[in-house]
C-alpha positions as CSV (number, residue, x, y, z in Angstrom):
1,X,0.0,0.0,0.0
2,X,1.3,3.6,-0.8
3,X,1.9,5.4,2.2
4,X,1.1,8.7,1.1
5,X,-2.4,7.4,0.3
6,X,-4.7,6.5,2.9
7,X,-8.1,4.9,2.7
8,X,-10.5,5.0,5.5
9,X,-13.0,3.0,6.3
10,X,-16.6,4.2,7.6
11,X,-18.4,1.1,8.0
12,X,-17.4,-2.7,8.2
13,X,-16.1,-4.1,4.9
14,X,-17.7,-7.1,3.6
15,X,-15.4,-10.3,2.6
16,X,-15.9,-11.9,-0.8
17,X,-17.6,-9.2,-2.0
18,X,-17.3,-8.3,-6.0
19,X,-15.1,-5.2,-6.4
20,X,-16.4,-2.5,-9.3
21,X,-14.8,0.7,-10.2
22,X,-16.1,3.9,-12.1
23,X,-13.7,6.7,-12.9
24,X,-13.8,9.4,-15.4
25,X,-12.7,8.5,-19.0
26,X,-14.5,8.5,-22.7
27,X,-18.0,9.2,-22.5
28,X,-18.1,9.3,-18.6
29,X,-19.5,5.7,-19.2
30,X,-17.7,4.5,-15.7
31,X,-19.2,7.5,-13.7
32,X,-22.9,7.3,-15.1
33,X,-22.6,3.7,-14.6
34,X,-21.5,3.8,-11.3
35,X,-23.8,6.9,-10.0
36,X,-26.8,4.9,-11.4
37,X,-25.6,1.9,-9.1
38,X,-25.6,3.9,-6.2
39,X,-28.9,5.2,-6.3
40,X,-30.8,2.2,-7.8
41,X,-28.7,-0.3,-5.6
42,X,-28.7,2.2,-2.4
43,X,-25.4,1.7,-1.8
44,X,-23.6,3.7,1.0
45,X,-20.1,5.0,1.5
46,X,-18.3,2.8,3.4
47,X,-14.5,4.0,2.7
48,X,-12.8,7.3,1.5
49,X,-9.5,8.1,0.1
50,X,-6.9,10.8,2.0
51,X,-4.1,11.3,0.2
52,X,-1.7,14.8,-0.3
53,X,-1.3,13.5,-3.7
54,X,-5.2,14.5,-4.4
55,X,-5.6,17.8,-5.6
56,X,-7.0,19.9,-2.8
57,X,-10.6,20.1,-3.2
58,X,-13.5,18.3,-1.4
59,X,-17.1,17.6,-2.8
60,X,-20.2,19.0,-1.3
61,X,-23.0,16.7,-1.1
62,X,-26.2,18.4,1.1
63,X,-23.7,20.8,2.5
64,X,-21.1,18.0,3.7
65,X,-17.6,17.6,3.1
66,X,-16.4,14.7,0.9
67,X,-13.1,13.3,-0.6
68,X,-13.2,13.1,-4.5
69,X,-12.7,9.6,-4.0
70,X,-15.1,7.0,-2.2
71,X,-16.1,3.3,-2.4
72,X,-19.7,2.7,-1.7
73,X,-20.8,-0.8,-0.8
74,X,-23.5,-3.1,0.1
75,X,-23.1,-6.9,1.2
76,X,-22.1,-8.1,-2.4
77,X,-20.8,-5.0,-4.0
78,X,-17.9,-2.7,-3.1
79,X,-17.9,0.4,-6.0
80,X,-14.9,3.0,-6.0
81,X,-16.0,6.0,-7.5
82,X,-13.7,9.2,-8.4
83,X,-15.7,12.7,-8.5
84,X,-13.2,14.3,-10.4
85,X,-10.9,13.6,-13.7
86,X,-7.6,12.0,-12.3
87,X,-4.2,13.6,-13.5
88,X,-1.7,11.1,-15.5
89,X,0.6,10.7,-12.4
90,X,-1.8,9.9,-9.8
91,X,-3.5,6.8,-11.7
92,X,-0.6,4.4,-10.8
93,X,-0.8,5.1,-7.4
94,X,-4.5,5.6,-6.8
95,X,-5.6,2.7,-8.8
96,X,-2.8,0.1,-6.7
97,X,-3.9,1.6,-3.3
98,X,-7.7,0.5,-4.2
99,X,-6.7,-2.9,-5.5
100,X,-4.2,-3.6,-2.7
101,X,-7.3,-2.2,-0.5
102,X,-9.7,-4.7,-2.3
103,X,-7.2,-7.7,-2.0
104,X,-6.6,-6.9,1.7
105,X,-10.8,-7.2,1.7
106,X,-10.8,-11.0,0.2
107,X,-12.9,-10.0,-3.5
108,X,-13.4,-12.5,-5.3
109,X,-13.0,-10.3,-8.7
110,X,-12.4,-6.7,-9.8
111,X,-14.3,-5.5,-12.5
112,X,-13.5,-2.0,-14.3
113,X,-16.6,-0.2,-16.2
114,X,-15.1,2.2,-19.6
115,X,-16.2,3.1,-22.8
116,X,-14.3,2.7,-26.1
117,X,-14.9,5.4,-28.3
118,X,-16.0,4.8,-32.0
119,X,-15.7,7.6,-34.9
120,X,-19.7,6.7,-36.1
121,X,-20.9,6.6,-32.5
122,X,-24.1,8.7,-33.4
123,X,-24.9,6.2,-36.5
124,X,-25.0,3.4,-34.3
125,X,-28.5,1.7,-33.8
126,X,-27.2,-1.0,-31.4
127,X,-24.0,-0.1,-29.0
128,X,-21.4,-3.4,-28.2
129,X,-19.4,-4.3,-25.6
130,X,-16.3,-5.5,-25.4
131,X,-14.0,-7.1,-22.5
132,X,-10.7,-7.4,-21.8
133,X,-9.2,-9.5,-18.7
134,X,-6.1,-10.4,-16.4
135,X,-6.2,-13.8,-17.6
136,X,-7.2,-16.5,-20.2
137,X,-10.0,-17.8,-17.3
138,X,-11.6,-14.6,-17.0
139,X,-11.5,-14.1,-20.6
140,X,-13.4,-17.3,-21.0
141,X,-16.4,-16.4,-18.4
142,X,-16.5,-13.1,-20.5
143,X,-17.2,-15.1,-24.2
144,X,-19.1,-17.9,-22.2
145,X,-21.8,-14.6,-21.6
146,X,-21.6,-14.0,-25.2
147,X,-19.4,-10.6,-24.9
148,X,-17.4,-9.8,-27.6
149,X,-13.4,-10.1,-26.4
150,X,-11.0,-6.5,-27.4
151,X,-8.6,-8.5,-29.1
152,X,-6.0,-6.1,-30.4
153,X,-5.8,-2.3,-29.6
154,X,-4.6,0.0,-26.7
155,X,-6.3,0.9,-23.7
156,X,-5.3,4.0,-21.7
157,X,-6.6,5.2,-18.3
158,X,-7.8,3.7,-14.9
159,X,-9.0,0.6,-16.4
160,X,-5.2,0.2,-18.3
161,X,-3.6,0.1,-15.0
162,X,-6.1,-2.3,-13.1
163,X,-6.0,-4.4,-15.8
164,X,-2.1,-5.0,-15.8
165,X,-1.7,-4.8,-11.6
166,X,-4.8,-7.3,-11.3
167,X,-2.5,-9.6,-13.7
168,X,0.4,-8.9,-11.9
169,X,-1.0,-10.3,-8.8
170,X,-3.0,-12.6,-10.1
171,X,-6.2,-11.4,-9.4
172,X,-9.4,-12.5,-11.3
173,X,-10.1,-8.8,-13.2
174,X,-12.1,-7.8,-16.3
175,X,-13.1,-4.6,-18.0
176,X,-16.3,-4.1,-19.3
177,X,-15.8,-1.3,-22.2
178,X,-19.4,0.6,-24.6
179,X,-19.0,1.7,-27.6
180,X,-19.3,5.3,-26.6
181,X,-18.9,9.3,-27.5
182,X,-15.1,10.1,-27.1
183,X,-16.0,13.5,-25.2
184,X,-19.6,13.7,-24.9
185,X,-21.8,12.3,-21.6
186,X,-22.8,8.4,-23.1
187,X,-25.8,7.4,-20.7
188,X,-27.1,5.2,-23.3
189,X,-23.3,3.5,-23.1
190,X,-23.5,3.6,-19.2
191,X,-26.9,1.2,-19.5
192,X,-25.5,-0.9,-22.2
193,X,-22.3,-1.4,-19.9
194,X,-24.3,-2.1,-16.4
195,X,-26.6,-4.9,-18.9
196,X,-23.4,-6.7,-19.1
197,X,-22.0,-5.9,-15.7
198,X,-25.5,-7.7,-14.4
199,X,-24.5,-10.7,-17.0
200,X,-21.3,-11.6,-15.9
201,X,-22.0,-11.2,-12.2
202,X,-25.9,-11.3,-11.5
203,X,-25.9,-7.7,-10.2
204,X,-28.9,-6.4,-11.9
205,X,-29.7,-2.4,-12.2
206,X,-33.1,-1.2,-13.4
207,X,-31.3,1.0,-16.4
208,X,-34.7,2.5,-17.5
209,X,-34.7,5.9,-15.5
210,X,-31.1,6.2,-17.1
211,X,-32.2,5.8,-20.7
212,X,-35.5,8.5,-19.6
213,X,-33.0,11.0,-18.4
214,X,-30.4,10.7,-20.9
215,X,-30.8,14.1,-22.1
216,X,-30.8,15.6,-18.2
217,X,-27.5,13.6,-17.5
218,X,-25.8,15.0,-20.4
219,X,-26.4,18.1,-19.4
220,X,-25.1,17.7,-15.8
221,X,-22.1,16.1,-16.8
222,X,-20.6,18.6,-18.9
223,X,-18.3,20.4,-17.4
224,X,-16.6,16.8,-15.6
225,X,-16.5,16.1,-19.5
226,X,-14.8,19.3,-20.1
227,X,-11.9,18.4,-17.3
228,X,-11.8,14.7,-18.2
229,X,-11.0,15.3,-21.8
230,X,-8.2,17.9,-20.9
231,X,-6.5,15.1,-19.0
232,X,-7.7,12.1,-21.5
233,X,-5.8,14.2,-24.1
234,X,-2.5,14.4,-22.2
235,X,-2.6,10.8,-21.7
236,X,-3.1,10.2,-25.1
237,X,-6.4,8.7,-24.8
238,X,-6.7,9.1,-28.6
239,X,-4.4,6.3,-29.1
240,X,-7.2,4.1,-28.9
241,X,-8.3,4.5,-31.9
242,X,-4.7,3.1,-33.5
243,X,-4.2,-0.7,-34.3
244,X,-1.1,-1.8,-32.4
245,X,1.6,-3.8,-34.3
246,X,1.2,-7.3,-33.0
247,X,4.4,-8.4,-31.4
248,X,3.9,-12.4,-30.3
C-alpha cells in the first residue's frame, strides 16, 4: 500500500464481496454507470481516500464535506467512484492503493466499467461491448456470456492500470468497455455497460430511469467532460483508436 495514500473506512467491509470501479474516462461511461448503481442499488459509503497527492478540493454533497474519492458498498458490491478527472501521475498510485485495498478485503473479482470510443458513435442503432481481462480464465467467463473479447488495440486510463496490476497479482479482473462518445456524456453506453455488468456477475440495475433522463444527464455532466478530456488528451487517450503492431 502507498503510504502517502490512505483509505478509511466508515463502515465494516464485507469479505468476498465483488469489487467494481467507475472513474472518469471517454463518454463518462464508468461515472454514469457507477452513480446509477448507487442510487438504484442504495449503496452507501463505506470508505474514502486521503491522500496529499489529491488535488485539494472536497465535494459538497447536502452541504457536507467529501473526498473526490469514495467506495460505496452493500453486502455483495464494493464500487470505487472518483468525483473528479484523475491527473496522469496519480493513476498508478490511486488505482494500486484501491486494489491492494480490495485484496486486503478478500474479493473474489475486480471488474472496471469504460467506454471505447468509435468515430460513427451517433450512426450506431445498437451499441457493443467489449472485454478485456487479467487472464485466459476470466477471458473465457467473459465469451461464455456472449461478450465480444477486445482483441488487439490499446487501452489508456484507470481501467489500463487495473487491468495490468490485477495480472500482476494474479487477481481475477475484467473490464467491461461501450462503444461510446469520445468527449460527450454516453448514458445510453452507461446502461448498455451495467446490462453486461448484471451478465457476468448477476448484479442487476433497473437501467430504464437512465435511458428516460439521458438528455438531463448530459447536461449535468458537462463540465466533468470538459476536465476529463483535458486530462484524456494528455494521456493520449486518442491512441485508442490506432491498431497496435502485433508483437507475439
Amino acid at each position: 500500500m502507498n503510504e502517502e495514500i490512505k483509505i478509511i473506512e466508515r463502515k465494516e467491509i464485507p469479505k468476498g464481496a465483488i469489487m467494481l470501479f467507475g472513474f472518469p474516462d471517454v463518454g463518462l461511461v464508468g461515472v454514469i454507470a457507477a452513480s446509477h448503481m448507487i442510487s438504484e442499488l442504495g449503496l452507501e459509503e463505506v470508505a474514502y481516500m486521503d491522500s496529499r497527492l489529491l488535488p485539494p478540493l472536497i465535494v459538497l454533497h447536502e452541504g457536507l464535506p467529501h473526498s473526490p474519492v469514495r467506495i460505496f458498498g452493500n453486502q455483495n458490491v464494493l464500487l470505487a467512484v472518483s468525483e473528479t478527472a484523475l491527473q496522469g501521475e496519480l493513476i498508478y498510485p490511486i488505482m494500486h492503493s484501491l486494489i491492494d485495498w480490495g485484496r486486503g478485503k478478500g474479493v473474489k473479482m475486480m471488474i472496471s466499467i469504460s467506454g471505447i470510443p468509435v468515430q460513427d458513435r451517433q450512426d450506431l442503432e445498437e451499441l457493443k461491448v467489449f472485454a478485456a481481462a487479467s487472464s485466459p480464465e476470466m477471458l473465457k467467463i467473459a465469451q461464455d456470456k456472449g461478450i465480444e473479447i477486445l482483441r488487439e488495440g490499446y487501452m489508456v486510463g484507470p481501467q489500463a492500470v487495473m487491468l495490468q496490476y490485477c495480472s500482476t497479482l494474479g487477481l481475477p479482473a475484467l473490464t467491461l468497455l461501450a462503444q461510446c462518445f469520445f468527449n460527450y456524456p454516453d448514458p445510453e453506453a452507461a446502461a448498455k455497460a451495467l446490462e453486461q455488468l448484471a451478465n457476468v456477475t448477476g448484479v442487476k440495475v433497473d437501467i430504464s430511469k437512465l435511458m428516460e433522463k439521458g438528455e438531463e444527464i448530459r447536461l449535468k455532466a458537462r463540465d466533468m467532460m470538459k476536465r476529463t478530456q483535458q486530462e484524456l488528451t494528455k494521456m493520449r487517450k486518442t491512441q485508442e483508436y490506432d491498431i497496435p503492431l502485433y508483437i507475439s
